[in-house]
C-alpha angles and dihedrals in degrees: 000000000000087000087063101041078052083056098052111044084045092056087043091053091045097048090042085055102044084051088057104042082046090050094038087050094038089050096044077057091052096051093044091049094054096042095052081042096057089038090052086054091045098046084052088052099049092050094044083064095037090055081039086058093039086057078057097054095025094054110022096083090056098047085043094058080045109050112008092240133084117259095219105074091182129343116283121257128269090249126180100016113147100255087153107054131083110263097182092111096045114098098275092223084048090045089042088058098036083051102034094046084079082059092059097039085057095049086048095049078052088050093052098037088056091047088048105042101030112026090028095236111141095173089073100084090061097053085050091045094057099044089048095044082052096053088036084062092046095051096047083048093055085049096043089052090042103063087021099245122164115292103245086220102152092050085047091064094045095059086055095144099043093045098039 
């Protein structure tokens, strides 16, 4: 009788452990899985502005010699980013660059508004364009290599006088 009870409680200890190491791995894929999912939509993001900046520095000599006036009026808006996803399971120093880069476009539109508006410079947006869509494309990068997601080579050559 006691040999059956042994049986019993062992099978019962064996089948309790191998429920928690399935649930602790299915739920480590899980995490892995969100976190390379929110840093795929922010990488996105942060390449959409950075092409949005290159238009500005690809574009603006040309509609200088054209017109006499710069063709970026302010820097263009942070858009698409995941505000509203859990990053807990993103790298936090990956996560504390992708969040934080809405706080320095804002300083920099502050920047160009000022020059604009104060000291009548209009050039000045497109200087801080191109130094933002450049951070905006390293910081995508760092993401991209991160959660090893596919290199956007080909766009990075395109975008030759924004990322040089």
């Amino acid at each position: 009788m006691w040999d059956a009870l042994g049986l019993i409680a062992a099978t019962g200890v064996l089948s309790a452990a191998w429920t928690t190491v399935w649930t602790w791995v299915a739920e480590g894929r899980q995490r892995k899985s969100q976190a390379t999912y929110i840093a795929m939509r922010a990488a996105i993001a942060l390449e959409d502005y950075a092409i949005r900046c290159w238009q500005l520095v690809y574009s603006g000599p040309e509609h200088i010699k054209q017109t006499g006036s710069p063709m970026a009026e302010e820097v263009p808006d942070l858009e698409g980013m995941p505000v509203d996803s859990d990053w807990t399971n993103v790298d936090p120093k990956l996560a504390d660059e992708a969040l934080s880069f809405s706080n320095s476009v804002s300083i920099v539109q502050i920047f160009a508004a000022h020059s604009r508006h104060l000291e009548n410079n209009p050039f000045d947006a497109e200087m801080y364009a191109k130094e933002r869509g450049r951070a905006a494309w390293a910081i995508a990068a760092n993401l991209r290599v991160k959660y090893q997601l596919a290199a956007r080579d080909d766009q990075r050559k395109q975008l030759t006088e924004l990322l040089n």
